[in-house]
Every structure is written in structure tokens, then in C-alpha cells.
C-alpha positions in Angstrom: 0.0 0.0 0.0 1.1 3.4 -1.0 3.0 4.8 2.1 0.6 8.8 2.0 -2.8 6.2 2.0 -1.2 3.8 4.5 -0.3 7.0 6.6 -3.7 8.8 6.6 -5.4 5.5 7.2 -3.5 5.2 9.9 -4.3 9.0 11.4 -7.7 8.7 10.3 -8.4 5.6 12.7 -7.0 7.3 15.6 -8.9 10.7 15.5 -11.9 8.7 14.5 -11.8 6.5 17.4 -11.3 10.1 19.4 -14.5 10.8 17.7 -15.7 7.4 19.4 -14.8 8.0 22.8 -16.3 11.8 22.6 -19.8 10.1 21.0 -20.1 7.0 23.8 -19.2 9.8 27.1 -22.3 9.1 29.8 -24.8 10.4 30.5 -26.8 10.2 27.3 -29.3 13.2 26.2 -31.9 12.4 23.3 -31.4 14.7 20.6 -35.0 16.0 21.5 -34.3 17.6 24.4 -31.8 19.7 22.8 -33.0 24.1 22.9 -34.2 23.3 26.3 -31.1 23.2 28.0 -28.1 25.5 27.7 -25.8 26.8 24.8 -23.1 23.7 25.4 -26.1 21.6 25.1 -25.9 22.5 21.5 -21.9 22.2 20.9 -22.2 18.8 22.5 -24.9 17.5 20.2 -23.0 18.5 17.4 -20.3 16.6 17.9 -22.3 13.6 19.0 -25.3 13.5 16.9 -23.2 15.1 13.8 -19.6 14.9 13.6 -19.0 12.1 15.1 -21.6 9.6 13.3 -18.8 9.6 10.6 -16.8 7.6 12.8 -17.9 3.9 12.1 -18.9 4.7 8.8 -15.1 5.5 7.8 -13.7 2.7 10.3 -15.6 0.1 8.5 -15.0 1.5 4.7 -11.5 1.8 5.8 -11.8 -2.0 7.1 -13.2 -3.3 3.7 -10.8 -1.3 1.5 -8.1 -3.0 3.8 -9.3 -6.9 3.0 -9.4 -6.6 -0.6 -6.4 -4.4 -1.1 -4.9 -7.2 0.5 -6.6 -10.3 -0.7 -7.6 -11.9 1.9 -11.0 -12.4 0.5 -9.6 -14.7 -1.9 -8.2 -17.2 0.9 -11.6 -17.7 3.5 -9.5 -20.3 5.7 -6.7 -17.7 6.0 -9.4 -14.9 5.9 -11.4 -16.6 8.9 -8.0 -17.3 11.0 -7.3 -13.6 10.1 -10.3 -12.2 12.1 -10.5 -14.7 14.7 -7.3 -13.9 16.2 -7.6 -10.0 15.4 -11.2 -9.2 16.1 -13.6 -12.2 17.4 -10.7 -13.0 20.1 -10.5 -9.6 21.5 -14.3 -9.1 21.9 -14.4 -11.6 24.3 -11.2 -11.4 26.1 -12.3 -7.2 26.0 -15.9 -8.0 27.5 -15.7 -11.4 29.6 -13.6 -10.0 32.8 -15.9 -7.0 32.8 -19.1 -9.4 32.4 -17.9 -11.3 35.5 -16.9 -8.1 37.4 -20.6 -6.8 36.6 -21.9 -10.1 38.0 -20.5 -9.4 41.1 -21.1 -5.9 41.3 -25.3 -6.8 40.6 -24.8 -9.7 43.0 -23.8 -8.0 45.7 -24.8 -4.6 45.2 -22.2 -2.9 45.4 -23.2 0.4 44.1 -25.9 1.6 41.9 -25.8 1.6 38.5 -28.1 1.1 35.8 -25.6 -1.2 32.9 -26.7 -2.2 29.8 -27.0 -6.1 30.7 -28.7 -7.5 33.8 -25.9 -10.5 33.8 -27.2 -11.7 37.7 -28.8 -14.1 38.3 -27.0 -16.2 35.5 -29.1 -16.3 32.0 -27.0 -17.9 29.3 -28.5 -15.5 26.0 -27.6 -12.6 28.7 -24.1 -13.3 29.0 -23.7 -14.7 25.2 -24.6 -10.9 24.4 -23.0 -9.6 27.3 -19.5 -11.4 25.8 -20.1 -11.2 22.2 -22.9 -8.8 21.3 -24.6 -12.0 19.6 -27.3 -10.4 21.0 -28.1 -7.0 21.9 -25.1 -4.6 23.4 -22.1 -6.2 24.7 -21.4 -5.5 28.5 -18.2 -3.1 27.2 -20.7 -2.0 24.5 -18.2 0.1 22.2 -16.7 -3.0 21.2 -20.2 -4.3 19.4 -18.7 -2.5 16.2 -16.3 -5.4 16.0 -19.0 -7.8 16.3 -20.7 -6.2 13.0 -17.4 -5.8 11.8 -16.3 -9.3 12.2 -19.3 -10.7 10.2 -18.8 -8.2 7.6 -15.0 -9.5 7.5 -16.1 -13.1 6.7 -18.8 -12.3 4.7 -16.5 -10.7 2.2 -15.5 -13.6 -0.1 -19.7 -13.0 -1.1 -19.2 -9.6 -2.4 -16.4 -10.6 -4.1 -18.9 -12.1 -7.1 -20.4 -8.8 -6.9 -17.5 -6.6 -7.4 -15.7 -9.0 -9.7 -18.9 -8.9 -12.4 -20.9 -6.1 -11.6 -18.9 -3.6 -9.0 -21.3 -0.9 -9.8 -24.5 -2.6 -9.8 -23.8 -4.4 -6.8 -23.4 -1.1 -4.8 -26.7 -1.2 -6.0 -27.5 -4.6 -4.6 -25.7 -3.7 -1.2 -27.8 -0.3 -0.8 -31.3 -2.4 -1.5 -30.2 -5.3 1.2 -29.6 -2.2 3.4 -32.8 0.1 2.6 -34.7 -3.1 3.2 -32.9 -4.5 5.9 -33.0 -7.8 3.9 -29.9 -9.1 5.9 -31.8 -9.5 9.3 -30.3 -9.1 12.0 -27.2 -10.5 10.9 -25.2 -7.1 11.0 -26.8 -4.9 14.0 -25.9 -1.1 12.0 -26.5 -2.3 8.6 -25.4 0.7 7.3 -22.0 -0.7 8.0 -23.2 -3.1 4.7 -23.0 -0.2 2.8 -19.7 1.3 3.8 -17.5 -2.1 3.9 -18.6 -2.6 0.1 -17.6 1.2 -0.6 -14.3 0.6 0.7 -13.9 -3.2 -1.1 -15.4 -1.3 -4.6 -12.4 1.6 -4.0 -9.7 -1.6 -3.5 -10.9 -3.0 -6.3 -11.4 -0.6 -9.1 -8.2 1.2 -7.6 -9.4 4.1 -7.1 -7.4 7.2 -6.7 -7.8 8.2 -3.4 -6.0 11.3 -3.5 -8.5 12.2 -6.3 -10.8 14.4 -4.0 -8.3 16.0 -1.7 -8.7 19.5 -4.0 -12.2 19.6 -2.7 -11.5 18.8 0.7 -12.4 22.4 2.6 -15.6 22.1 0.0 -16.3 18.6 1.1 -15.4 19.4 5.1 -17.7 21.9 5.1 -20.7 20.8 3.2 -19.9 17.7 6.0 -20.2 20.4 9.0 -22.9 22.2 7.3 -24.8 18.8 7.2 -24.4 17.9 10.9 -25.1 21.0 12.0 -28.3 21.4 10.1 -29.4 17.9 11.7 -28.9 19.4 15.2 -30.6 22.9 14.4 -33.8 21.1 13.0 -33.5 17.9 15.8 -33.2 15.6 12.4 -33.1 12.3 14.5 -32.5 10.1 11.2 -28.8 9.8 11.2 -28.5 7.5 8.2 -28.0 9.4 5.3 -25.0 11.3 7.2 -24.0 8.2 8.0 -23.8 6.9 3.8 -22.4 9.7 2.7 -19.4 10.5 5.3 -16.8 8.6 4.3 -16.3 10.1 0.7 -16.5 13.7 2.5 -14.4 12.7 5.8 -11.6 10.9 3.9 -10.4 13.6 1.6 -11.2 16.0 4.7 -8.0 14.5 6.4 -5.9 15.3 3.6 -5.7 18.9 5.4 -4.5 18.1 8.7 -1.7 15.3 7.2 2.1 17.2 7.2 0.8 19.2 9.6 2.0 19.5 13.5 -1.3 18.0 14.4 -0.9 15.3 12.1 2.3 13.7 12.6 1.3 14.5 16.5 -1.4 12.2 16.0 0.6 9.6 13.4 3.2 8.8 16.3 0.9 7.7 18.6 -2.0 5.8 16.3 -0.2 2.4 17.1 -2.6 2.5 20.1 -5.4 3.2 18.2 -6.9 -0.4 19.4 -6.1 -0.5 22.7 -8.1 2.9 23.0 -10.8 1.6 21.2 -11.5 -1.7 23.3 -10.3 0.0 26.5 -12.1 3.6 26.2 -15.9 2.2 27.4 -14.9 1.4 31.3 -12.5 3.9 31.0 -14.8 6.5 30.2 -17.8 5.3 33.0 -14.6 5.0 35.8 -13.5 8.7 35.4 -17.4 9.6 35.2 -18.5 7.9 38.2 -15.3 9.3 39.6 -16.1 13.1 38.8 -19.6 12.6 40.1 -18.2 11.5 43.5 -15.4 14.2 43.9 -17.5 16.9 42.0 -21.3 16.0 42.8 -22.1 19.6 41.5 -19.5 20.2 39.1 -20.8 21.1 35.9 -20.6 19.0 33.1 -18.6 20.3 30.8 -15.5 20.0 32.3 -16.2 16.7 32.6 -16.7 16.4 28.5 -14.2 18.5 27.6 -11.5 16.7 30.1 -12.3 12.8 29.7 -12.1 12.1 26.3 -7.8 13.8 26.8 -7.8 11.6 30.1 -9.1 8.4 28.6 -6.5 8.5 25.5 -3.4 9.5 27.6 -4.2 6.8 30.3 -4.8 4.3 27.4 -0.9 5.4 25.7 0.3 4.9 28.8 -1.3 1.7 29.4 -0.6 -0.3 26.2 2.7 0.4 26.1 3.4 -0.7 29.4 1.3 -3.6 28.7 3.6 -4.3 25.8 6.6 -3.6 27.8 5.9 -6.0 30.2 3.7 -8.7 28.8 4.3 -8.7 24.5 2.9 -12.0 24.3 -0.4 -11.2 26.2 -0.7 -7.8 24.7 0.1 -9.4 20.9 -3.1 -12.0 21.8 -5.3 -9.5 23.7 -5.0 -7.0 20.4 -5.7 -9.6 18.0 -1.7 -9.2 17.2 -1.8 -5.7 16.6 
């Protein structure tokens, strides 16, 4: 891969997984009840109802370019070893120890707090979601993305007819599966559908990805114009933001690449994973934290401080982790 596309992949992961961490911070506020609150109310949807819907959208185009650029959708046995060890393996090593320390905490009470899985008393289909997000949200419910991403991942050798025959066409196909919802329940933000074959039809046809980068402060703002016009009207239907970010986020990162910011942000986006899988207790620890120290403190400083908080503990973290334990840390990140 050419070393400028390697490079802002790279970048682009880390600041969109930022974006993540920013979108999942507690407590959540419906998008309805926006106007009726204060002026920060407003910046906050923005960024969580807007901006940052772009995140898994590029992630998972960025994911399918990945596989067919390399491949590995022409080998399923090496394909299927591929994402055990790098995705399926660290959802569950990422959400079992927290499922069992939820168990306990519910058991015994220990403090109140409303999670997303009632894992006590034991129910097996409560614990298969808690784990794997088979079902519902996983207990460390960030890391359901790799769920959807995981089945995308070995469902690709079956859009490899599509894009081998009739690429354009079966963007075609893949946006009536989605409209319809014709693959079930079989990928929980079907949308995702959309955006993996967008990023397999760019590895495919070879696409110059450079191509838009002259339209990038066009495209960046039509994208901010967008998000913010869903926030100023309450537009609760996210999905069309979602299907069109990726072709006006990805040239949008041509402008902050050979910058400070960027190659800031490039030295550091080999713990782009660990913050991923680590940021959701992270995140609820320093919140449940601030609420006890700060019972009255206002929120903001809370938002504007634990998203910087969660990504320097999580650098210091994983590379102590590596440091100390390569082996554990090599299977715990899927070998990343």
C-alpha cells in the first residue's frame, strides 16, 4: 500500500476513534431535548449526533478497503484465521472479565448503577450478548462494532462475485439489502453493509484516493454544514449522514496530514486499538469518579476533560502492557 494512503489510514483511525470516545461519554441526552437546556447543550450535540456519526462509517470502509487491497478475501481459511485472532478474540477477552466483574457488582450490590446487561442471576443468552454482542449490546458495548465488523469480515468472499462482475451494480444490490434490511439481524448497524462494500469497490477498481483532496475544505464543510443542520432542526435520522461520510471525511484528512497535528497524531495511532477496546470502562470509571469528587460540578469539564484523560491513560497503558507482557498484549490486540 502506498505509504501517503497507509499514513492517513492510519491517522484517520485514531482521531476517528477520538470521535468514538467523545460520542459513547455518559450520561446520554436524546437529541429532542436539545434548545431546552443550555448553549453547550448545542456544541455537544453536534459533535455527538453530527460529527461524530462519521466515525464507524469510515472505520468500516476503511476496514473493507483493507481486505481486498490485501486479498484476503480470496483465501476464506486464512481470511477466517485472520479475524478470529484480530477481532472475534478480543471481543471476548475485552468484554468477559468486565461481564464477570458486573456479575458481582449486581450480586452484591455494590453500588448503583443502571448497565446495559442484567448478567445476575445467570441467564446464558444474557451473558452470550454480554460477551459477544450475539445479542443486543455487549457488557463493554463500544466494542459491538467489531461484532458487525467481524461478520462483515467473513462475509466478504460474497461480495467478491459482486464486485468481480458487476462492482457498480452491486453497490446497488448492497444499498437495497440495506434500505430493506434484507440481511436481518445478521449485522446490528447495517449501514455498516453499505460502507464495507464502498471501501472493497475503491480496492478494487483502484481508485485514486487522493482524487478528491482538491475539494477537501468544499467537502469538510458541506460535512459540517450537514451535521449541523441535523442538530438545528432535531433531524433524529442519522442514516444518510452516515452513507455519505466517508467520501467527504476521507479527503477531509488530507488537510491536517504534514501538519504538527498530524504527525502528533501519526506517532501515537499504534494504540489506536487499545483505545478503542479500553475507552468504554474507562470512560464510565473517570465519570463515576467526577460525580463523586465533584457531585455539583458542571458537566462540561467533565466532556471536555475525559475524552484527553481516557486517551493518555490508554498510551500509557498499552505500552506498558507491551513492555511487560508482548505476548499477552500481541493476543489481547488480536496481534496488533
Amino acid at each position: 500500500m502506498d505509504k501517503e494512503i497507509s499514513d492517513r489510514i492510519w491517522v484517520t483511525r485514531f482521531l476517528m476513534i477520538i470521535g468514538i470516545i467523545v460520542l459513547h461519554l455518559p450520561p446520554y441526552q436524546p437529541l429532542k431535548d436539545v434548545g431546552t437546556m443550555s448553549e453547550f447543550d448545542y456544541i455537544k450535540a453536534f459533535f455527538t449526533f453530527g460529527v461524530f456519526r462519521a466515525t464507524i462509517p469510515v472505520l468500516t470502509a476503511i476496514s473493507g478497503y483493507i481486505i481486498f487491497t490485501s486479498s484476503l478475501h480470496l483465501s476464506p481459511q486464512k481470511l477466517i484465521k485472520n479475524k478470529v485472532n484480530s477481532i472475534l478474540i478480543p471481543l471476548i477477552l475485552w468484554n468477559l472479565p468486565l461481564a464477570i466483574a458486573v456479575y458481582f457488582i449486581q450480586k452484591h450490590t455494590l453500588f448503583d448503577y443502571n448497565f446495559s446487561v442484567q448478567l445476575f442471576p445467570f441467564e446464558l443468552i444474557n451473558w452470550l450478548g454480554a460477551v459477544t454482542s450475539l445479542y443486543g449490546s455487549a457488557i463493554n458495548y463500544p466494542t459491538g462494532f467489531l461484532r458487525d465488523l467481524f461478520v462483515l469480515s467473513i462475509l466478504s468472499p460474497l461480495l467478491w462475485p459482486l464486485l468481480k462482475t458487476i462492482p457498480y451494480c452491486g453497490f446497488i444490490v448492497v444499498l437495497v439489502i440495506y434500505y430493506f434490511n434484507l440481511d436481518g439481524g445478521l449485522i446490528s448497524r447495517n449501514s455498516m453493509l453499505v460502507s464495507f462494500y464502498l471501501g472493497a469497490l475503491a480496492a478494487h477498481k483502484e481508485w485514486d484516493l487522493t482524487a478528491l483532496d482538491k475539494y477537501a475544505p468544499l467537502l469538510l464543510a458541506i460535512f459540517l454544514s450537514i451535521a449541523a443542520g441535523m442538530i438545528a432542526y432535531k433531524i433524529d435520522n442519522r442514516e444518510p449522514l452516515r452513507l455519505i461520510s466517508p467520501i467527504l471525511v476521507w479527503p477531509s484528512m488530507s488537510l491536517i496530514m504534514g501538519t504538527n497535528i498530524g504527525n502528533t497524531v501519526r506517532k501515537f495511532t499504534h494504540h489506536s486499538f487499545f483505545t478503542f477496546l479500553a475507552h468504554g470502562p474507562l470512560i464510565l470509571m473517570i465519570w463515576l469518579i467526577y460525580q463523586k469528587l465533584f457531585p455539583n460540578g458542571p458537566y462540561f469539564i467533565y466532556w471536555l476533560t475525559a475524552p484527553i484523560i481516557t486517551v493518555i491513560l490508554s498510551i500509557i497503558v498499552n505500552h506498558n502492557f507491551k513492555k511487560f507482557s508482548p505476548k499477552l498484549h500481541a493476543f489481547a490486540l488480536g496481534g496488533r
